[in-house]
C-alpha positions as a printed Julia matrix, in Angstrom:
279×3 Matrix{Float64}:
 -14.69   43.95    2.58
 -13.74   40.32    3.5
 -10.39   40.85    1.68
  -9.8    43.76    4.11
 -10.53   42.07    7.21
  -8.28   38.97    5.96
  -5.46   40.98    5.58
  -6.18   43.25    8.42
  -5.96   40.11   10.89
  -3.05   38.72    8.9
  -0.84   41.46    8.82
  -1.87   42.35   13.07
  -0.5    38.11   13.41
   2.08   38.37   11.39
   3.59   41.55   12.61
   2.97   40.14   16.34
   4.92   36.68   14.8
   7.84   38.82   13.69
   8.29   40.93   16.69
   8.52   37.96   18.73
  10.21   35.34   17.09
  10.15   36.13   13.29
   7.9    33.72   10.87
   5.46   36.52    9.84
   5.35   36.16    5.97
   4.28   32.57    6.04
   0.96   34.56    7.08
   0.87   37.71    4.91
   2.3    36.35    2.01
  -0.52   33.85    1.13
  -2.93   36.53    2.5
  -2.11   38.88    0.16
  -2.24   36.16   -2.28
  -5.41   34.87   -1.76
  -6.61   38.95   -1.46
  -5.6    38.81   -5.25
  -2.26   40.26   -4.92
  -0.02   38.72   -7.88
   2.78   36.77   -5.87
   5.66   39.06   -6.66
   3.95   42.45   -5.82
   2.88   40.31   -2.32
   5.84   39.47   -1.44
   7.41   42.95   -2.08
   4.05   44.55    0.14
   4.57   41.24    2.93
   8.29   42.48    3.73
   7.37   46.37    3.58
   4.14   45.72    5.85
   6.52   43.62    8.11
   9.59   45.84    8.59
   7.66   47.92   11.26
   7.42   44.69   13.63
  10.99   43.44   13.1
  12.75   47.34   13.77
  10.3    47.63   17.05
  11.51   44.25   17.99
  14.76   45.29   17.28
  14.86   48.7    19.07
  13.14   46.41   21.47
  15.76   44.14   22.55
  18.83   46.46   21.15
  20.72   45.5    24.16
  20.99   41.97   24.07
  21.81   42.34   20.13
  25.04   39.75   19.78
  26.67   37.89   17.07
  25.96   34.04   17.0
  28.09   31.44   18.14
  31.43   33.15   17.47
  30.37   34.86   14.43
  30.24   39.27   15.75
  27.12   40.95   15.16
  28.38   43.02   12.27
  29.62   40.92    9.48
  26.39   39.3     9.98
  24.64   42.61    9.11
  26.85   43.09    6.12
  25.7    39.37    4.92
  22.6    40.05    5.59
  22.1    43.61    3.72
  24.35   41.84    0.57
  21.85   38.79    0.65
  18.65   40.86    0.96
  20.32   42.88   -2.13
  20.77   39.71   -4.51
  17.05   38.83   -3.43
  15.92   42.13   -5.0
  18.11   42.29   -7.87
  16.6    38.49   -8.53
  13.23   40.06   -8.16
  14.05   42.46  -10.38
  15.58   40.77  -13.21
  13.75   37.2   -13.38
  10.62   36.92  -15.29
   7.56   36.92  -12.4
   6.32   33.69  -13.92
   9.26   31.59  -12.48
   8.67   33.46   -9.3
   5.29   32.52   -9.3
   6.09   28.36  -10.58
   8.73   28.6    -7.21
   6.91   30.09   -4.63
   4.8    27.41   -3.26
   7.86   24.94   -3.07
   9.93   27.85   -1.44
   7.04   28.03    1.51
   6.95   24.42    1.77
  10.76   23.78    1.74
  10.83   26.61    4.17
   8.22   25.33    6.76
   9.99   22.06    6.72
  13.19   23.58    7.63
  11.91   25.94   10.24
   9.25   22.49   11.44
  11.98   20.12   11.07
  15.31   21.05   11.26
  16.26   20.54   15.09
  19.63   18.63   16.12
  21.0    19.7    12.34
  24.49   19.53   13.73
  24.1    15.67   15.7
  22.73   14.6    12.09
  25.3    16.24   10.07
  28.19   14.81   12.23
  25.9    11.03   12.51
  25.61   11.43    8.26
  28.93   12.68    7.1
  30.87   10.91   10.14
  33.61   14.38    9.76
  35.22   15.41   12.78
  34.23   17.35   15.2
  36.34   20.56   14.45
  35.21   19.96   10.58
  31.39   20.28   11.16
  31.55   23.42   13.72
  33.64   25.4    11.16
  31.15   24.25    8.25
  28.01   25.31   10.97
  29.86   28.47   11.83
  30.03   28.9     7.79
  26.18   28.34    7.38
  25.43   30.99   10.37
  27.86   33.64    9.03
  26.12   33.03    5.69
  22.67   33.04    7.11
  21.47   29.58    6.34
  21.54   28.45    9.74
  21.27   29.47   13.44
  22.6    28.68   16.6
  20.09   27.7    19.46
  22.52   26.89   22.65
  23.69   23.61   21.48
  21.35   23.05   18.37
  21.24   24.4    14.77
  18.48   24.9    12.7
  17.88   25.99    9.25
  17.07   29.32    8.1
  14.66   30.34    5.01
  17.61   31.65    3.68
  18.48   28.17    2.69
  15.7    28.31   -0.09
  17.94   30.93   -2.29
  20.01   28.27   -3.17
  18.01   25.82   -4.52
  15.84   29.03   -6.13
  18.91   30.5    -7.56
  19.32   27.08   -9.1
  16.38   26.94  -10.8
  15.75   30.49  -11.69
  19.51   31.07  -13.61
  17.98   28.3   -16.03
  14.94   28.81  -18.32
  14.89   24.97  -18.93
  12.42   23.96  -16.21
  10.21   26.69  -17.03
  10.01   26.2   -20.71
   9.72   22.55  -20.28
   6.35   22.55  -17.99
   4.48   23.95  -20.52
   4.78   21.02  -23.18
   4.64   18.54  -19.76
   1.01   20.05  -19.44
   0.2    19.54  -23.41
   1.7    16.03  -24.12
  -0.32   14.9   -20.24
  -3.47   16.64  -21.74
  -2.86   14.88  -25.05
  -2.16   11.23  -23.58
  -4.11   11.16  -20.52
  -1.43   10.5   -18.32
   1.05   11.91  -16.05
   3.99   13.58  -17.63
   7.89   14.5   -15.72
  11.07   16.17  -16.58
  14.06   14.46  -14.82
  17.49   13.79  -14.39
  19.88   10.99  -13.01
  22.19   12.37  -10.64
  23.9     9.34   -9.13
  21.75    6.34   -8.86
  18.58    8.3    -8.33
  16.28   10.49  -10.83
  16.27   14.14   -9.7
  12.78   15.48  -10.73
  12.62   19.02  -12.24
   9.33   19.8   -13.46
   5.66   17.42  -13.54
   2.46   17.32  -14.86
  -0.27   15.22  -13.18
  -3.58   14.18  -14.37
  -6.92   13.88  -12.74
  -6.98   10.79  -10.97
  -8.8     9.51   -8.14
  -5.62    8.4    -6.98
  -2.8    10.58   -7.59
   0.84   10.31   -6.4
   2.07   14.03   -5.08
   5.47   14.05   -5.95
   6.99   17.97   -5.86
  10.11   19.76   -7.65
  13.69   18.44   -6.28
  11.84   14.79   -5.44
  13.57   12.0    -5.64
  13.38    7.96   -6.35
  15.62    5.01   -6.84
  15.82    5.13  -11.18
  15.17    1.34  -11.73
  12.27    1.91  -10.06
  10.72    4.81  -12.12
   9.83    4.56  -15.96
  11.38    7.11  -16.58
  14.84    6.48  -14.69
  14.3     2.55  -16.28
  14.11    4.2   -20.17
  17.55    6.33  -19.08
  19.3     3.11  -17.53
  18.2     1.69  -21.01
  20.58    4.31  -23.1
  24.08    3.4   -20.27
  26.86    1.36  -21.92
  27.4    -2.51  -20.48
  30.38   -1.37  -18.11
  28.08    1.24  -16.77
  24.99   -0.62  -16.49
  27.2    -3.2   -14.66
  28.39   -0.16  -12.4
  25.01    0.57  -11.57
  23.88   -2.62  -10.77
  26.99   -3.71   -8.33
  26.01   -0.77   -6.74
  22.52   -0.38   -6.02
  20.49   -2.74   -3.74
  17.61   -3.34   -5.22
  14.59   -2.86   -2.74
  10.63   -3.91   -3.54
   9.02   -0.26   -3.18
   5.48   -1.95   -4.45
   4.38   -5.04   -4.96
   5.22   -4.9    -8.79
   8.78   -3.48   -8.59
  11.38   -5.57  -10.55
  14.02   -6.66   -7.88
  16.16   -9.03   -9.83
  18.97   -7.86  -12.3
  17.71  -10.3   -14.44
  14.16   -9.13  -14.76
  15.45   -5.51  -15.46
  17.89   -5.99  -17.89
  15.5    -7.98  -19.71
  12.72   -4.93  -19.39
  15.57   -2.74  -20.3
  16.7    -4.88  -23.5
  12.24   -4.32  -24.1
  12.79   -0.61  -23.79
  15.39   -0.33  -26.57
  13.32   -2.31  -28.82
  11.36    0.45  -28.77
  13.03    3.02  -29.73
């Protein structure tokens, strides 16, 4: 009975959300979740319960219905239709366990970028320092894609945005496969185990298994940190050649992060020469 009544007042908010400015599965979704819904078969139900609100809304306001910016209204809906098509077909054809590994990073990425993502286009054009011209017709590319939307003067991100770092991780059974033995070898060792990469100057982390600590350090998939200051960016810088560890040092200002970080070149390439002693 409490299930129904959660997901009674859920779906009457997020219908009401939708109809008036859109946002309604970040309420159903983890309603039917908690409800006991398995996350797939929730989010199928969430956008099914939801398409009521967003037609009314529609039929609502049918004659303001525009394009955006100078993108026309119907290539939009053609974008739209294709992109809620590969959604399905992903659905469809992935295993529901990476689904269900992906999902709460997809909500949090996504209420980040809906929270967060105001004045995209000054910090774009204040980041990349492109012209002008150059950033509208990369903007005007994100809106006719569906990652981003035009507000008067401002852009802000879509959920749509999510796909692409989902579509990432999904086309690659690596990640998945890997968290497993990240669990066993944390469980075995009593301490906290990571998958990552080094993509420029920085490790990229995939996948991570935590232990019970009283203090724990939340670090989520796609984080990232400086590698020299990281054990396990420090045991890759160990494996570089001379002329690229030289590389890496001309070009990384080393910055204290904690008390204990190793700030010197000398001190790390002296923990570094430790490292390969080891292996």
């Amino acid at each position: 009975m409490d299930s129904l009544w959660l997901l009674a007042g859920a779906g009457f908010m997020a219908g009401a959300m939708n109809a008036l400015a859109g946002g309604g599965s970040f309420v159903s979704l983890p309603a039917l979740i908690a409800a006991g819904v398995p996350p797939v078969l929730a989010n199928t139900s969430s956008t099914v319960a939801l398409y009521p609100g967003s037609m009314a809304s529609a039929w609502a306001y049918r004659d303001n219905l525009s394009g955006v910016a100078e993108v026309p209204l119907r290539p939009l809906l053609i974008v739209t239709v294709l992109g809620g098509i590969a959604g399905a077909l992903l659905l469809l054809t992935l295993p529901s366990r990476s689904f269900d590994a992906a999902l709460p990073w997809l909500l949090l990425m996504a209420t980040f970028a809906l929270g967060f993502g105001r004045r995209i286009g000054e910090w774009v054009r204040t980041r990349c320092r492109l012209p002008r011209a150059v950033v509208q017709r990369c903007l005007h590319t994100l809106i006719l894609l569906g990652i981003a939307e035009q507000h008067g003067r401002q852009y802000i991100l879509t959920p749509r945005i999510l796909g692409l770092g989902y579509a990432y991780f999904s086309s690659t059974p690596f990640v998945s496969l890997a968290q497993p033995v990240l669990e066993e070898l944390s469980a075995t060792v009593n301490e906290t185990c990571a998958l990552a990469i080094m993509e420029g100057h920085e490790m990229l982390y995939l996948a991570r298994s935590e232990v019970n600590r009283l203090l724990a350090t939340s670090m989520g998939l796609g984080s990232r940190l400086p590698a020299y200051c990281t054990s396990i960016g420090r045991v890759l810088l160990a494996q570089l050649s001379e002329p690229a560890l030289a590389r890496y040092f001309a070009a990384t200002d080393l910055q204290p992060y904690t008390e204990f970080t190793l700030t010197t070149e000398a001190r790390l390439r002296a923990e570094l020469a430790r490292i390969r002693e080891q292996d």
